[in-house]
Structure formats: structure tokens, C-alpha cells
N, C-alpha and C positions, 0 to 999 in steps of 0.2 A: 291863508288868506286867498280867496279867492273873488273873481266879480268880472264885469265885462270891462272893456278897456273904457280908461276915463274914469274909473267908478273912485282910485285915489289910493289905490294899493301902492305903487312906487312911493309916492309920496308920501303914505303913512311909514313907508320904509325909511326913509329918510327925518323924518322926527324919531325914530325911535333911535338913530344914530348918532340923533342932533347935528343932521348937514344940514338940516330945515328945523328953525323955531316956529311955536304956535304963534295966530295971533291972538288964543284964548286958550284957556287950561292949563292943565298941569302932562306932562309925560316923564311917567316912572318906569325906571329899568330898576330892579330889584327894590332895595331900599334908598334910591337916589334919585331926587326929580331934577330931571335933569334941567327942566326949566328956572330952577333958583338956581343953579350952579354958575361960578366965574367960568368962562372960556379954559383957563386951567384946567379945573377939574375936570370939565365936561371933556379934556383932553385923555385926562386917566379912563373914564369911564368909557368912554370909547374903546381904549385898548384891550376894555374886556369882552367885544363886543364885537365877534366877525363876520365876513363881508363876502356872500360867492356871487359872480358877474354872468349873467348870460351870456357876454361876449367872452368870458375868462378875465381880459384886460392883464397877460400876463407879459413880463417886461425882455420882449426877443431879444433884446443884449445879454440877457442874461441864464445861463444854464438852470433846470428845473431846481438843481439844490440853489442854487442862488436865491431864483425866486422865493421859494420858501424861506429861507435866510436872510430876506430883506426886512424884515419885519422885528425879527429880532436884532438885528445888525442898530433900526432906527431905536429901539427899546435899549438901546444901550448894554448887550449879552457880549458876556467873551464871546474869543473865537471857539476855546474848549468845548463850551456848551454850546452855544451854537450849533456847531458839527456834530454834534452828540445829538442835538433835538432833533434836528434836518435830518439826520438820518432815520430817529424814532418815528417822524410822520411819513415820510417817504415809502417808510416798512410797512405801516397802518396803512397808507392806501393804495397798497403793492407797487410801487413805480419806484424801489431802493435802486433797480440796475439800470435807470434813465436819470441816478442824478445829474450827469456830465451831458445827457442832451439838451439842445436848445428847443423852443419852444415849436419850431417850423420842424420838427422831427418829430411831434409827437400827434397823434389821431385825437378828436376832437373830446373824446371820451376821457385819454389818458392829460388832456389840458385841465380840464376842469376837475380830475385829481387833484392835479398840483394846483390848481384855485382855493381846494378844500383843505390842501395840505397847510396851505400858506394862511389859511383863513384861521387854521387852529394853530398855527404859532405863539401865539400867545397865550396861548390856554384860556378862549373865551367863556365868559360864562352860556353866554348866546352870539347864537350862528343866527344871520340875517341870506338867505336866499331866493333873490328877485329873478324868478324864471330860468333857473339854473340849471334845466334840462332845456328849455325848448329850441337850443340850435344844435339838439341831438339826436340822432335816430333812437326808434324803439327800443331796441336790445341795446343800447349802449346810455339810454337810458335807465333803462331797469337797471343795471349794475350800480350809475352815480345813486342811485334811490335807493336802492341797498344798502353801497356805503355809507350815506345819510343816517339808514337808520343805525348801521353802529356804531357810528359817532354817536347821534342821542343816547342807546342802549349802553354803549361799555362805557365811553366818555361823559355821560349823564350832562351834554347839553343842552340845554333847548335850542329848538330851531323853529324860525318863521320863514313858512316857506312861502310866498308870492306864486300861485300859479294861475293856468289854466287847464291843466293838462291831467283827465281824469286818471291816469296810471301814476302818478306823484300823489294826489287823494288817496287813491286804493289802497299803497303800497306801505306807504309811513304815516300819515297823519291820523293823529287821536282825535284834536278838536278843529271845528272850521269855523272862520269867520266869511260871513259875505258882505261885499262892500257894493253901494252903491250911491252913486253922487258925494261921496265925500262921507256915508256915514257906513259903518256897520249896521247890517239890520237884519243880519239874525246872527245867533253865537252858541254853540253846543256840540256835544257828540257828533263826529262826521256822521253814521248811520243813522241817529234822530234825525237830523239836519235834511238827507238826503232826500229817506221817506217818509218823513211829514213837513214838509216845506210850508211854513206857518206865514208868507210872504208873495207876493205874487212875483215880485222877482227872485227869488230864490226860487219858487217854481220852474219860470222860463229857465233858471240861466240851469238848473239840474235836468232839464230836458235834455237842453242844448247838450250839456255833457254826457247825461247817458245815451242820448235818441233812442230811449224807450215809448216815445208818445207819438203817434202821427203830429205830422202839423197841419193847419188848416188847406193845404194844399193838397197834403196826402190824403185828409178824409175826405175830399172831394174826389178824387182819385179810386178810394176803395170807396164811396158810394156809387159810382156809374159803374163798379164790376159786383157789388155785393148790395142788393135791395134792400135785406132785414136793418134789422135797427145795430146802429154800433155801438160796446161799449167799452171803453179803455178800463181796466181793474187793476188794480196796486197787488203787487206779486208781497205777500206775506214772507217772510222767513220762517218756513216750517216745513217740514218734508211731505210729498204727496201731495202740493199743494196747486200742481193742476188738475189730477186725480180727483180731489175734493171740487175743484169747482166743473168738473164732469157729469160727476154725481146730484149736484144739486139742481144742475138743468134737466137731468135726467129726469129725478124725480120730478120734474116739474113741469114735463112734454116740451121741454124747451132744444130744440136742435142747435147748435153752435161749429162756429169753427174761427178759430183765430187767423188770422188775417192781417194781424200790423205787434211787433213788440220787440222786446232788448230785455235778458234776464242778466243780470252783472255779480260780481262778488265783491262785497264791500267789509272790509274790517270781517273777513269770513262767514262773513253773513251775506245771502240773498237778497236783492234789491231789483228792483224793475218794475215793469206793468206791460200786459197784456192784452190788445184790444181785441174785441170778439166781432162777430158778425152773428146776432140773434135773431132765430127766425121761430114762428109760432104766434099763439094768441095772446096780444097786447097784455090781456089780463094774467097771462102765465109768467111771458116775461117781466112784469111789475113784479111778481110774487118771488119768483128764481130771485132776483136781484133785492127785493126786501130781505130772502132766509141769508142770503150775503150779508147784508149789511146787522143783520141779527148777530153774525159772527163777526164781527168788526173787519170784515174785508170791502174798502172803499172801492168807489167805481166813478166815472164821468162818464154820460151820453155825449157820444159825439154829436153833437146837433147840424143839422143841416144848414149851408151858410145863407 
């Protein structure tokens, strides 16, 4: 899930856990809506249902195996299993020789471990992830994002992950939702999603994320250093594919040089776009840019403000 802030990501996090009721609709977690359900039940169904904190939110009185252990402790588990589980999740997300540290001992990377550990204590069906990386540096990022995904991959949960943060898209996520003002409006393949943004906010906000596009500042910036005409071009996933668009200026007495772009790797595919600076006869450049668009490779004129 992703969107600009305010768009209603937390909060649709929060009906899916039933902290927040609708005041319209239904919300269904498997085969349970959870909006006909007594407060009872909607108690059980929650416990299928885990919970990672940006902040961690883990309890400093208590040592990492605790933490984790508090959850089944409230689920009513011996102490046997208990200790027997706390130690199985500890092992899954390598922190077994920190169970006896307390929380103020541990790097911010190895807390939201034991967020994750304690999130799967119950054995949820679904993990709920509201910006679970972004009070973390890079590299201690990409590891929680790793772990993530082997939890989905050997654990067969699903996970909603709430972000902002294109290296959490990259890294794990199949499908994206974008949210804004309170709705979802678009929903599909991350790599559909990214390079054909069927939405004008979904446009902005994948800019924003890649900064593969000038913004209207920057094209006024590279027009008082480049005269020709500018054109921003959607990078295909296909090999040789600035080669090919070399070639077709070529043939078509058209001079180039790129001047503004971000090529990315998305779900191992190519993603970005590339703005040029085209110089030559009006009529050349229409034609270069028509044999593109012959081959389904999209383009925007940056136009003068």
C-alpha cells in the first residue's frame, strides 16, 4: 500500500484489524467479515492477524524472549511450548543468543526482529506492516525486507506492507495498491502499476519515488543550458534499449543526448525513463519520435512553461 501522507493507509490498516469500524461496507479477512462479527470473535480473528510497529513499540521491562513470549503467555500457552516457540522464532530471525537482552541493548535493526518475531507468535495468517522500515537505515533495512520476504516465502503469509519507501516495493512486493484521499485508485502488478500509471496520481507519486522525470523546475533548468526540443521517453525492459533508440535518431538525422533520467530495477525488470535533448529539423524530430511510438515506446515533450 502505498500513497502520499493523508491519503488513509494507516487507517485502512486499522480496519483490517478491526481497531477502526466502517461507517459503510463490509471488511473481509479471509472468510470472515469482520464487520457482522460480536467483539468476541472479532477478538479471535485478530489473533490471526499480526502487527509490525515503525516505532517497534517493544515492552523495555521485558527481555527480547519475553517480548516475544508475551503474546502467547496472553493466548493462554504453557510455559513448555511457549519456550519451545520463543525459541523457534528467535532462531528464524537469528536473534536465539539476544533472548536474555533487554530491548535498550539491542540496534534498531535487531528490535524490529523481535517485532517480527513476536508478530508471528501466533502463527498469523496475516502480518500487517505500517512503515516497518523507515526508522531504519538502508542496509539494515534491506535485511528486515529480506526477512520479510521469508516469512511470506517459507511461512506462506501474507503481508501488507504500508510504505513509502521504493527499496521495500523493489525488494518484496507482488501487488500495489495506491491510495489516495481515502480510496484506492489503481491496484495491480507492481511493474504494470509502475510503468503504465493509468492515474494522474499514481503518476506523480511514481515519479516522486523513482525521480526518473525532471520536474517543472528542472526543465526549465535544462532548457536555458540545452535549446533543442526536450523529450522525456519510458525506458522499455528489453535489452539494447538505448542502442535502439540511437539508432532510430540516427536514421533519422536527428542528434541527441540525454540530459535528465533514473533507470531502476523493479521485480528484475527495467523500469525508468530518459529525457533527451533533440536537435535537428522539426520535421525529422516528429518522424524519429512517430518510428518510436510505431514501436510502442512512449514519450512526453517537455514543453516550455
Amino acid at each position: 500500500m502505498i500513497g502520499y501522507s493523508g491519503a488513509g493507509k494507516s487507517t485502512l490498516v486499522r480496519l483490517i484489524n478491526a481497531l477502526e469500524r466502517p461507517t459503510s461496507g463490509t471488511v473481509l479477512v479471509g472468510d470472515d467479515e469482520l464487520t457482522a462479527l460480536p467483539e468476541r470473535r472479532v477478538r479471535a480473528v485478530r489473533r490471526e492477524i499480526g502487527m509490525i510497529f515503525q516505532q517497534f513499540n517493544l515492552f523495555s521491562s521485558r527481555t527480547v524472549a519475553g517480548n516475544v513470549a508475551y503474546p502467547l503467555k496472553l493466548a493462554g500457552v504453557g510455559q513448555p511450548e511457549r519456550d519451545r516457540k520463543v525459541a523457534q522464532l528467535l532462531d528464524f530471525v537469528g536473534l536465539l543468543e539476544k533472548a536474555h537482552a533487554h530491548p535498550e541493548q539491542l540496534s534498531g535493526g535487531q528490535k524490529q526482529r523481535v517485532g517480527i518475531a513476536r508478530a508471528l507468535a501466533t502463527d498469523p495468517k496475516l502480518l500487517l506492516a505500517d512503515e516497518a522500515t523507515s526508522a531504519l537505515d538502508p542496509e539494515t533495512t534491506a535485511d528486515v525486507l529480506a526477512l520479510l520476504k521469508r516469512v511470506n516465502r517459507e511461512l506462506g503469509v501474507t503481508i501488507v506492507v504500508i510504505t513509502h519507501e521504493m527499496e521495500a516495493i523493489r525488494s518484496i512486493a507482488d501487488r500495489v495498491a495506491v491510495m489516495d484521499a481515502g480510496r484506492i485508485v489503481e491496484l495491480g502488478d507492481v511493474y504494470d502499476v509502475f510503468a503504465h500509471p493509468s492515474t494522474p496520481t499514481v503518476a506523480r507519486f511514481v515519479a516522486t519515488v523513482l525521480h526518473d522525470r525532471p520536474s517543472p523546475e528542472t526543465v526549465q533548468r535544462l532548457r536555458a543550458a540545452h535549446p533543442g526540443r526536450l523529450v522525456t521517453i519510458a525506458v522499455l525492459d528489453q535489452k539494447g534499449f538505448t542502442g535502439l533508440l540511437s539508432r532510430v535518431f540516427a536514421e533519422h538525422g536527428v542528434e541527441n543526448q540525454i540530459v535528465f533520467g533514473g533507470i531502476s530495477e523493479l521485480q528484475e525488470r527495467t523500469i525508468g525513463a530518459l529525457t533527451y535533448e533533440l536537435t535537428g529539423e522539426p520535421a525529422r524530430i516528429d518522424a524519429a519520435l512517430a518510428a518510436l511510438a510505431a514501436q510502442g515506446i512512449a514519450h512526453d515533450e517537455e514543453a516550455a512553461a
